[in-house]
C-alpha positions as CSV (number, residue, x, y, z in Angstrom):
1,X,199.5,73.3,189.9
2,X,203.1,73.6,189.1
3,X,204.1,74.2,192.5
4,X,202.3,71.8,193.4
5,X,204.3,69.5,191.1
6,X,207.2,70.9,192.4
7,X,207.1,70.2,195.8
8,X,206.1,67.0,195.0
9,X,209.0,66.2,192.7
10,X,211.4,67.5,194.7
11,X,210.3,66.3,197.6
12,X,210.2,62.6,196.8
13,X,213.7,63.4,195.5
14,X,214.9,64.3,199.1
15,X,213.3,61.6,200.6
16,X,214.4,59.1,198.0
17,X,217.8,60.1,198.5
18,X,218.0,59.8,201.9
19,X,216.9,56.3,201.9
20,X,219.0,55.6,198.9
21,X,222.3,57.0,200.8
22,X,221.4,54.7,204.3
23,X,221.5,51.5,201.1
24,X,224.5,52.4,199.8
25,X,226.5,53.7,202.7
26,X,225.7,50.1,204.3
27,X,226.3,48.0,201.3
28,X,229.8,49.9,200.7
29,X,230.5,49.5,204.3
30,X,230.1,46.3,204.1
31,X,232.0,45.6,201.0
32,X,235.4,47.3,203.0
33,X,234.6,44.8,206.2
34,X,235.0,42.2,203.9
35,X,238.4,43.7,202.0
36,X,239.6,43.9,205.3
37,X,238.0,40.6,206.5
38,X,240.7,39.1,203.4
39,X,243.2,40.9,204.2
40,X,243.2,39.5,207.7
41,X,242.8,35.9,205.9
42,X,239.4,35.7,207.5
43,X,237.2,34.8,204.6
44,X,233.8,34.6,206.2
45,X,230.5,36.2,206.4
46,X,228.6,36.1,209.8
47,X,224.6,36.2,210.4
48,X,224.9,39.3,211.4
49,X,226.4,41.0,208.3
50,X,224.4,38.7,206.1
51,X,221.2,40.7,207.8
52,X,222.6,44.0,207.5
53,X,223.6,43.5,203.8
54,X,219.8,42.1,202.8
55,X,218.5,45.5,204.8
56,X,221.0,47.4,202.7
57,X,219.8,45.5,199.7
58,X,216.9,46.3,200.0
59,X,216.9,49.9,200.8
60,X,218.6,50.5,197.7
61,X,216.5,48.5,195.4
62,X,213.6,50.4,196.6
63,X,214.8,53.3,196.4
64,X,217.2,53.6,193.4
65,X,214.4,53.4,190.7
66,X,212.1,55.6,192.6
67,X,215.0,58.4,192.8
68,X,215.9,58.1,189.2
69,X,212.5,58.4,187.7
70,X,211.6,61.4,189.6
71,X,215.3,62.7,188.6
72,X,214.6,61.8,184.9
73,X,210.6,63.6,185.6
74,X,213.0,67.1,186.8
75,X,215.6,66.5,183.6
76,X,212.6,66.6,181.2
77,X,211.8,70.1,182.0
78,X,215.2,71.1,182.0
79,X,216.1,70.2,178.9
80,X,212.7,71.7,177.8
81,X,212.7,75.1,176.1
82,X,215.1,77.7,177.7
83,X,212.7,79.8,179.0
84,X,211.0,77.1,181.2
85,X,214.5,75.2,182.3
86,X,215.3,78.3,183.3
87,X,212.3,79.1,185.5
88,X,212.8,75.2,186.8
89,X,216.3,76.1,188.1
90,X,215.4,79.2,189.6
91,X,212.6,78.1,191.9
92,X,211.9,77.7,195.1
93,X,211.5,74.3,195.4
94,X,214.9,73.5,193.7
95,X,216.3,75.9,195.5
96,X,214.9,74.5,198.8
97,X,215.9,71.1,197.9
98,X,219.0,71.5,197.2
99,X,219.7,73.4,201.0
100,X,218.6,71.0,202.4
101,X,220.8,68.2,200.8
102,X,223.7,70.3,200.9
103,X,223.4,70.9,204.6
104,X,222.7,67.8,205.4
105,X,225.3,65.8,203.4
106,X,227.7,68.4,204.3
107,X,227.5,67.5,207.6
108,X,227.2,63.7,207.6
109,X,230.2,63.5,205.1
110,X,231.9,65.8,207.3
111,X,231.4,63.8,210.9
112,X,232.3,60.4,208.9
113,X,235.6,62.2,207.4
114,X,236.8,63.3,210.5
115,X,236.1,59.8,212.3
116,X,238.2,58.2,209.4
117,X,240.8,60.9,210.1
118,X,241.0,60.7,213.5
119,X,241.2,56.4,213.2
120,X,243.3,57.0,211.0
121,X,246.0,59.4,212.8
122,X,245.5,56.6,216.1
123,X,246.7,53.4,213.1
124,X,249.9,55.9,212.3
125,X,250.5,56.2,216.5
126,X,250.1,52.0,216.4
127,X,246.9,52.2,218.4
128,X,243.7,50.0,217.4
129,X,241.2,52.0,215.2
130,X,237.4,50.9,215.5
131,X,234.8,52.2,212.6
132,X,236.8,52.7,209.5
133,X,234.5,50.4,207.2
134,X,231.7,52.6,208.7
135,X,233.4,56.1,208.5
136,X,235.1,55.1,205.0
137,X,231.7,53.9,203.4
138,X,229.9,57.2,204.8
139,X,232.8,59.7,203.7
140,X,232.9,58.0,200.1
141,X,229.4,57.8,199.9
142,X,227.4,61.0,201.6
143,X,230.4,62.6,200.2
144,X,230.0,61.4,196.5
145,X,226.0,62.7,196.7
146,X,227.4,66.1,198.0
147,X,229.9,66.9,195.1
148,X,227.2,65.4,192.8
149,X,224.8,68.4,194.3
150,X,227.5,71.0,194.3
151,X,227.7,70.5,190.8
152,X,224.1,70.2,189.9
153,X,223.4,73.7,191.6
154,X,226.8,75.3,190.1
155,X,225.5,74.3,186.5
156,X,221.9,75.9,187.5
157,X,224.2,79.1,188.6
158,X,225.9,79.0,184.8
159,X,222.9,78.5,183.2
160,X,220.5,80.8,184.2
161,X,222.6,83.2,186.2
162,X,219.9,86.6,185.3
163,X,217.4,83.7,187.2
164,X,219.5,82.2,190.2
165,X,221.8,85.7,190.7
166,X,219.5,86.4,193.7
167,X,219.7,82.4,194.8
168,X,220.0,83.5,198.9
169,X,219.6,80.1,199.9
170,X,222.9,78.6,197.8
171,X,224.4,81.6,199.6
172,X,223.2,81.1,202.9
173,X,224.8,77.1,202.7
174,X,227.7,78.5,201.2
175,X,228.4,81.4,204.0
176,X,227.3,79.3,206.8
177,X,229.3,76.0,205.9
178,X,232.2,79.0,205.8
179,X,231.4,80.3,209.4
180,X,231.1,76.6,211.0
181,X,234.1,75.3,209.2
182,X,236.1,78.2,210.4
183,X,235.2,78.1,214.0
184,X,235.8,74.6,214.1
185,X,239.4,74.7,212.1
186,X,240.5,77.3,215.1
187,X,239.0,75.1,217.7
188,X,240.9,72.2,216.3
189,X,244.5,74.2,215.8
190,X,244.0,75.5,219.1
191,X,244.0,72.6,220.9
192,X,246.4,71.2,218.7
193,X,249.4,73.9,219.6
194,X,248.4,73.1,222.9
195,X,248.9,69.8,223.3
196,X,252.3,69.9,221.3
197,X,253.2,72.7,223.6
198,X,252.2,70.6,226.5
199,X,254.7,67.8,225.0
200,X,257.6,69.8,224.1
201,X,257.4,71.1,227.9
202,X,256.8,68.2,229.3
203,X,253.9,69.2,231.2
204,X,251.8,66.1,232.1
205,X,250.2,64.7,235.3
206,X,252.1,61.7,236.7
207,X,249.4,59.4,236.3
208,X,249.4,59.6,232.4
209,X,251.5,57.3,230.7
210,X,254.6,58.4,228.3
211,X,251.8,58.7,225.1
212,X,249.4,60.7,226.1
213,X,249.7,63.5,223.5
214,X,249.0,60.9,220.9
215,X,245.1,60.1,222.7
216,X,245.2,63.9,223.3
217,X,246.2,65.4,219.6
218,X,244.1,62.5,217.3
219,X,241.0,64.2,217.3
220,X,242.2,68.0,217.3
221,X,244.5,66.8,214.3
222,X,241.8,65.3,212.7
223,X,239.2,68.4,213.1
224,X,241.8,70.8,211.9
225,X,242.4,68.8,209.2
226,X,239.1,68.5,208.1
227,X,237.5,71.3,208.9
228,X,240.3,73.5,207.4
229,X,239.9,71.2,204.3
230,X,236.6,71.8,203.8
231,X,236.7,75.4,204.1
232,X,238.7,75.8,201.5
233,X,236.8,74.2,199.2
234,X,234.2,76.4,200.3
235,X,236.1,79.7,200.0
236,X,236.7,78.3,196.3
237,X,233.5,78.2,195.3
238,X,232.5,81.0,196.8
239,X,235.6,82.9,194.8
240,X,234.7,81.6,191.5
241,X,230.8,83.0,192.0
242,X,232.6,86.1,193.1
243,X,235.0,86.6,189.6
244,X,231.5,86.0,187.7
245,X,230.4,87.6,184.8
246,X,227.1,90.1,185.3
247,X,224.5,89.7,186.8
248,X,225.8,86.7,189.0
249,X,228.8,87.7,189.7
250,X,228.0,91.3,190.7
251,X,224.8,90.0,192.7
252,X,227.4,87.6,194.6
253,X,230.2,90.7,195.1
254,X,227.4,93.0,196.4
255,X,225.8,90.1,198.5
256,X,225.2,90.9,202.2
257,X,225.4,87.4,203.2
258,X,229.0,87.4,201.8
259,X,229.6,90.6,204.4
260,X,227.6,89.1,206.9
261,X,229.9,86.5,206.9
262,X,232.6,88.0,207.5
263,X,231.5,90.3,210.5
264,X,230.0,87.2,212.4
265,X,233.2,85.5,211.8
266,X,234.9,88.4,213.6
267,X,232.2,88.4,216.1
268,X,232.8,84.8,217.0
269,X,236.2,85.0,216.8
270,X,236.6,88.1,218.7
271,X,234.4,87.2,221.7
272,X,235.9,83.5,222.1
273,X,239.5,85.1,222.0
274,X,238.3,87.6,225.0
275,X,237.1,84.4,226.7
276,X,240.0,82.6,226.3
277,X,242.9,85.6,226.7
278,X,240.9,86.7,229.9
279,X,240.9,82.8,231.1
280,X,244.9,83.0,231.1
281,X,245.1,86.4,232.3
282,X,242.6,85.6,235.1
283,X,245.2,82.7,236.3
284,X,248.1,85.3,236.4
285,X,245.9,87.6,238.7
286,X,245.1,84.9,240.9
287,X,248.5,83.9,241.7
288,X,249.0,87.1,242.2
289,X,246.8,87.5,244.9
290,X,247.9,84.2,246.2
291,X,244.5,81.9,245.7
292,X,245.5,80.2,242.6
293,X,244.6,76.4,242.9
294,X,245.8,74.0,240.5
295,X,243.6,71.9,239.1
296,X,243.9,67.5,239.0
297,X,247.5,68.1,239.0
298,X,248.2,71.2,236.2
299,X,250.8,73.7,236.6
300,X,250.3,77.6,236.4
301,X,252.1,77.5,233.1
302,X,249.5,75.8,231.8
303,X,246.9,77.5,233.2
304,X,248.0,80.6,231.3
305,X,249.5,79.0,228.4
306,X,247.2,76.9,227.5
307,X,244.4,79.7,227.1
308,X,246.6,82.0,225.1
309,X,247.3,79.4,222.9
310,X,243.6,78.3,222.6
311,X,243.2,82.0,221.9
312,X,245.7,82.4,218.9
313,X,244.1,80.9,216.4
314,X,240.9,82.9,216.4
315,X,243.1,86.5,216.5
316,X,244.3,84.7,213.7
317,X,240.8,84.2,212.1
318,X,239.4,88.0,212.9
319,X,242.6,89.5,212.0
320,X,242.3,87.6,208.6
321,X,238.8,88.3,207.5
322,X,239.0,91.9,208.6
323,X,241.8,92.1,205.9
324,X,239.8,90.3,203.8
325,X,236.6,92.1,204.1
326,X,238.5,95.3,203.5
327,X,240.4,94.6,200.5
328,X,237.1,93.0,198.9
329,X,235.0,96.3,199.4
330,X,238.1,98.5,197.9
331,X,238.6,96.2,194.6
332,X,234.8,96.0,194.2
333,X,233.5,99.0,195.7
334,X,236.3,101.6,195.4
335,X,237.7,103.5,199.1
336,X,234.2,104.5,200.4
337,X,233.3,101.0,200.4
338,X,236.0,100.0,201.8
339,X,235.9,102.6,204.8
340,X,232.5,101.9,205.4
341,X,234.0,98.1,205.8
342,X,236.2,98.5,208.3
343,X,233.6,101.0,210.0
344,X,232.1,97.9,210.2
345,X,234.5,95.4,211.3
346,X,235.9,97.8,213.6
347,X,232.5,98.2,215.4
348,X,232.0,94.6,215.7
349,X,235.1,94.6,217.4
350,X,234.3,97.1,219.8
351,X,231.0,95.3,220.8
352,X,232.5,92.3,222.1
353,X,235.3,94.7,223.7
354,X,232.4,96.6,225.3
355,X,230.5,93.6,226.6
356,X,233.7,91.9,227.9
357,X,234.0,95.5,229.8
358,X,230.8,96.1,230.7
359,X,230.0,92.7,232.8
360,X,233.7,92.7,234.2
361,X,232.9,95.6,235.6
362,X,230.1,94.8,236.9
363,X,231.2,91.5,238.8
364,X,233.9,93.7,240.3
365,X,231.2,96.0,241.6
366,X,228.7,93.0,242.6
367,X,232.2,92.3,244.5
368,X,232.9,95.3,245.7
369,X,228.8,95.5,247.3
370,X,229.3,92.1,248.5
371,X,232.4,92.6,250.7
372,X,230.4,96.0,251.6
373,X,227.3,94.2,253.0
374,X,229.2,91.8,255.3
375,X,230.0,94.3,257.9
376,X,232.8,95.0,257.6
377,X,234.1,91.7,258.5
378,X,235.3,90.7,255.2
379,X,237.4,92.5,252.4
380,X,237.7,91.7,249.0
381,X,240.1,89.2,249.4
382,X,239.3,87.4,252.5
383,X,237.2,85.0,250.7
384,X,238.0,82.7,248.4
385,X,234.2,83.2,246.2
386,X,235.5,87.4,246.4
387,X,238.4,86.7,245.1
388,X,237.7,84.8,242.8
389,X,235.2,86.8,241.2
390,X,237.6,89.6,241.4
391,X,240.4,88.6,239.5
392,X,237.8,86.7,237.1
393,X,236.0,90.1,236.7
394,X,239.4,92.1,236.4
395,X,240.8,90.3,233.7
396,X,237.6,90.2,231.2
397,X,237.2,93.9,232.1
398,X,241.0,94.5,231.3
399,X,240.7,92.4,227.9
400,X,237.6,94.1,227.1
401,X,239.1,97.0,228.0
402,X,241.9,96.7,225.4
403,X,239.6,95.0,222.8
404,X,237.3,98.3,223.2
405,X,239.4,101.1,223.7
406,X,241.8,100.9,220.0
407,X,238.8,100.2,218.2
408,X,236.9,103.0,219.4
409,X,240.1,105.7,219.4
410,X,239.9,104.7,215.8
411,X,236.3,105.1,215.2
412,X,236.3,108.7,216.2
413,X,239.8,109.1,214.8
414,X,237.9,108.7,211.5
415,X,234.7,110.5,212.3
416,X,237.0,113.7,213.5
417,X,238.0,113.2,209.8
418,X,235.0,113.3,207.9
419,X,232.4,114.3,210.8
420,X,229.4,113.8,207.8
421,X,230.0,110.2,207.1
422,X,230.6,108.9,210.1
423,X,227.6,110.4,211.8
424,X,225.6,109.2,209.0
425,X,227.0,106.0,208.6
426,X,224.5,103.3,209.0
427,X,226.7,100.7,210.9
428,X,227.9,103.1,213.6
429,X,223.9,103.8,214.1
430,X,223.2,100.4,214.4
431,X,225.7,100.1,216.9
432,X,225.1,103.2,219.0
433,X,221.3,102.3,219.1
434,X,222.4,98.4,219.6
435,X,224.5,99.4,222.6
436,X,221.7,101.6,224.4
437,X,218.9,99.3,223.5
438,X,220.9,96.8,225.5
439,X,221.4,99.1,228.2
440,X,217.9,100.0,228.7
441,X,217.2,96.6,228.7
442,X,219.8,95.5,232.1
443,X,218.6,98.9,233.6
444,X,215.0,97.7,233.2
445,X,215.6,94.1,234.8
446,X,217.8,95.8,237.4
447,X,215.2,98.6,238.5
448,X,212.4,96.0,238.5
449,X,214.3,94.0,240.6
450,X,215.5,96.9,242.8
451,X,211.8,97.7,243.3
452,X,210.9,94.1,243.8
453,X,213.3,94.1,247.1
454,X,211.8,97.4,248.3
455,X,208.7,96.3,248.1
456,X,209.1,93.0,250.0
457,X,210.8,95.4,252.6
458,X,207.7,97.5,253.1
459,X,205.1,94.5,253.2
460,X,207.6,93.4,256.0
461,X,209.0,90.3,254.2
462,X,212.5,88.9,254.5
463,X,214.7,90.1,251.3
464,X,216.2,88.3,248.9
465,X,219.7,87.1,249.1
466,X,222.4,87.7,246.6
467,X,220.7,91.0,245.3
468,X,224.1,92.7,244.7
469,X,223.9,92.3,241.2
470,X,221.1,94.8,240.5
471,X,222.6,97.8,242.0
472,X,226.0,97.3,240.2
473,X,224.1,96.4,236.9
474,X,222.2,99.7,237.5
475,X,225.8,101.7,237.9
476,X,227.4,100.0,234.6
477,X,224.6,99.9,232.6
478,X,223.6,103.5,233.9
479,X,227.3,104.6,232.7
480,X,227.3,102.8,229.4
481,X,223.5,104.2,228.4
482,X,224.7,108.1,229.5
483,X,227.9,107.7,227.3
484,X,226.4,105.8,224.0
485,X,223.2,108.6,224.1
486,X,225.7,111.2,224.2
487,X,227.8,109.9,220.7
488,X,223.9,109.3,219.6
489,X,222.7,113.1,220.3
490,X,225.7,114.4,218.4
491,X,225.7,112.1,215.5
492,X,222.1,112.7,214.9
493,X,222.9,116.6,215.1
494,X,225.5,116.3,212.6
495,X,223.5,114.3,210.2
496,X,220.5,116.5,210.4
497,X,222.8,119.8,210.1
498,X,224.3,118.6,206.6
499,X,220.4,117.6,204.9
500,X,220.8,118.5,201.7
501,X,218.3,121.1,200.6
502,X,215.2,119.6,198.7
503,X,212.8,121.0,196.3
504,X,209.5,119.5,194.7
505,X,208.7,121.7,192.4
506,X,206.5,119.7,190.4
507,X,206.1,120.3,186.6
508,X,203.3,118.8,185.2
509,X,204.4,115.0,185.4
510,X,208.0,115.7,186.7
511,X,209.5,116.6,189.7
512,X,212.7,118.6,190.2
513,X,215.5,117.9,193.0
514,X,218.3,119.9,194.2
515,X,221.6,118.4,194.8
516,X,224.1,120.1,195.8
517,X,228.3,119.4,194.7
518,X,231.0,121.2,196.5
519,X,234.5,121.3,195.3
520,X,237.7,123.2,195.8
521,X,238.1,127.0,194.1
522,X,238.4,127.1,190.9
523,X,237.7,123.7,190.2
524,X,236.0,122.8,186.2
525,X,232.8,121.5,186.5
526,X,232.8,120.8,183.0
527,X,234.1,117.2,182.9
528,X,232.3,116.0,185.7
529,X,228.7,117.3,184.4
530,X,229.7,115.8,181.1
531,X,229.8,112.7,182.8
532,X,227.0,112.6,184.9
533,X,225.1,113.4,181.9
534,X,225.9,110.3,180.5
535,X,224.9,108.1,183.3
536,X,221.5,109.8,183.7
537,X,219.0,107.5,182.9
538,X,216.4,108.0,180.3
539,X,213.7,110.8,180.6
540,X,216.0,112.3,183.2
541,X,218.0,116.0,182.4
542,X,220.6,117.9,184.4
543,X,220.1,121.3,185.2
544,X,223.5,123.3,186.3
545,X,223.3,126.1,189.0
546,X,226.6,127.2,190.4
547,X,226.9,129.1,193.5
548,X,230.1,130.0,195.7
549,X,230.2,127.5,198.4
550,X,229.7,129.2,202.5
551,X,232.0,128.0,205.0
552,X,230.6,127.3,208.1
């Protein structure tokens, strides 16, 4: 029954709300027409407004009461005894309600503040701005009933912290509001440098007047601005839940969504600056081989530049949060935690290198079989679909190349190291295994599709056209499987080399395990038994056997 009451509750709460917010967001809209409708010494209100503020009128009338009774209905038990208020914060249903506001006003707020922005910016360049009244009353409003939340949940995190430590869907809004922000922050400084590079060069089309930067940088000014904006006051709150006292601060430090974050922040970041680096570099090759086209008017500088640039603020954003994720994992986790981090980040790294490689090289193969199957009549660049393909497929396997490669010499630079935690490290396992599931996968479409062609050939029908693909999907995929099996095989060799030796001698009720501690010669035990025998919990005893250690 009181889940039943819950959902109830809180669901009349969300759908209150929302009805609520459309009310006021009108009426305040409305009110700022008519501020501006004086300022312009027009002092008049048409049929039209007059509708739209009775609609608004009544929206909110309706649903103002209803959302403050059932507000006043959660309150109650909140300020019941501790035990129960603390229960009422920590459940689902809160917990689900207040996702879904968050999200939702997060991103309404945000679209209205960056339309005001972006107006905004065209009023300072003396163009005509349409909307404000509209994006003003939706920024001040959705974003009124989203701070309101923010601190709603915040004080459910102070008050029952041992309840709402484990709160994964506070942290899930929180992380993923992190990764769009910060996506959309380097898209919008991207294009910014771009167009101001574009300006200080000079490079425009003579069809566009002597403005056009101003048309071109409003809206990427206005996305960095408010996207950058807003995460940081994410990355706030998420830094004061991560200085917490015990338990939520330690829940929130040890938090895989806070990791998670930052390795699909890398991911992102690392596979949109292959796209974009390869872009430029694929322009370069193509003048190179003398079928570079410019396109509606653009010159080569552009076509290079532009990409590069596009490109630079996303190194900025893996190299940062690489950094980050690193020095996080040492401060709270100590230098194994903080290896095992960049393991991490490292191997994320060489994934997108890897793909970036991997399919290059296979369009320069699917090339390659195509210029083979004409006869002879063509070579690679006798065509302009060839050659294009080419120097497409040449630079993303050149920039996959040299994404893959440094990330890799210093993955097995570290495993040469310490052979036993690297082979036995679960993120270079998920990544070997990752890699060769993928593989088997292509191989599979590619063999099926191999066999599909032979098999029309037999039964005498004509082939299918365009087949290139398989064979040279076959050879890289073939290639790629072969080499990640072979760093599999000898990791999982390693790792089941250096088991540690287990007995199960069982005593009655207790059961006796063997672990083993090697250290240096004529190193004192003493203090560091003393201290594990302080840690143990209770019911537990430590039994010393010490042996000389055998080099292998």
């Amino acid at each position: 029954m009181l889940t039943l009451k819950r959902i109830y509750l809180y669901s009349v709460l969300g759908i209150a709300l929302t009805v609520m917010l459309l009310g006021l967001t009108d009426i305040v809209r409305i009110a700022f027409d008519r501020i501006g409708d004086a300022m312009a010494a027009r002092s008049y209100l048409g049929d039209d407004m007059r509708g739209e503020l009775s609609w608004a009128l009544a929206l909110a009338i309706v649903a103002v009461p209803l959302f403050a009774v059932h507000l006043l209905l959660v309150r109650r038990t909140l300020q019941g005894p501790a035990a129960e208020a603390a229960d009422e914060r920590a459940c689902a249903s809160r917990a689900t309600y207040f996702f879904l506001v968050l999200v939702a006003t997060a991103a309404v707020a945000g679209v209205r503040l960056f339309e005001l922005t972006d107006g905004l910016i065209n009023l300072a360049f003396g163009e005509r701005a349409w909307g404000l009244a509209g994006s003003a009353a939706g920024s001040v409003v959705v974003g009124g009933a989203w701070a309101a939340h923010v601190w709603a949940r915040r004080r459910d995190l102070r008050a029952a912290p041992v309840h709402t430590a484990d709160d994964w869907l506070t942290r899930g809004y929180l992380y993923g509001a992190l990764f769009v922000t910060a996506l959309l922050a380097a898209i919008g400084a991207g294009n910014v440098l771009t167009v101001l590079a574009r300006r200080l060069l000079e490079l425009r089309p003579a069809w566009e007047s002597a403005d056009w930067w101003q048309d071109e940088i409003g809206w990427a000014l206005a996305l960095t601005i408010v996207a950058s904006a807003a995460w940081a006051v994410h990355w706030l709150l998420g830094a004061r839940l991560l200085r917490a006292d015990p338990p939520m601060g330690t829940a929130h430090r040890e938090s895989r969504t806070r990791g998670g974050y930052f390795l699909a922040v890398v991911l992102a970041a690392a596979a949109l600056s292959l796209l974009f680096v390869s872009m430029g570099l694929r322009n370069i090759f193509a003048e190179l081989a003398g079928i570079w086209r410019p396109s509606e008017g653009s010159r080569l500088i552009e076509e290079v530049g532009g990409p590069l640039l596009l490109a630079l603020p996303f190194l900025v954003a893996w190299w940062w949060h690489l950094r980050r994720a690193g020095a996080e994992a040492l401060a709270f986790g100590g230098p194994a935690r903080a290896l095992a981090t960049r393991r991490a980040g490292r191997l994320t790294v060489a994934f997108v290198g890897l793909g970036g490689l991997a399919i290059g090289l296979t369009w320069e193969l699917q090339a390659l079989l195509d210029a083979l199957g004409s006869g002879g009549q063509d070579t690679l660049f006798s065509t302009d679909e060839v050659s294009d393909v080419t120097v497409s497929a040449t630079a993303g396997a050149l920039v996959g190349l040299a994404m893959w490669l440094p990330a890799w010499v210093l993955l097995q630079r570290d495993r040469a190291q310490d052979l036993v935690a690297a082979a036995t490290a679960t993120a270079r396992r998920a990544y070997l295994f990752l890699v060769s599931g993928l593989a088997v996968v292509a191989l599979m479409i590619a063999l099926a599709f191999v066999i599909y062609q032979g098999t029309r050939l037999l039964l005498g029908t004509e082939l299918v056209d365009d087949a290139s693909w398989a064979p040279a999907v076959l050879i890289v995929a073939a290639v790629v499987l072969a080499y990640h099996l072979y760093c599999l095989r000898a990791d999982m060799v390693i790792a089941r080399g250096v088991e540690l030796p287990r007995e199960a001698a069982i005593e009655g009720e207790r059961v006796a395990e063997t672990i083993e501690i090697s250290a240096p010669a004529g190193a004192d035990f003493k203090v560091l038994n003393a201290a594990i025998r302080t840690e143990l919990p209770e019911g537990y005893d430590l039994r010393v056997v010490s042996r000389p250690s055998v080099q292998a």
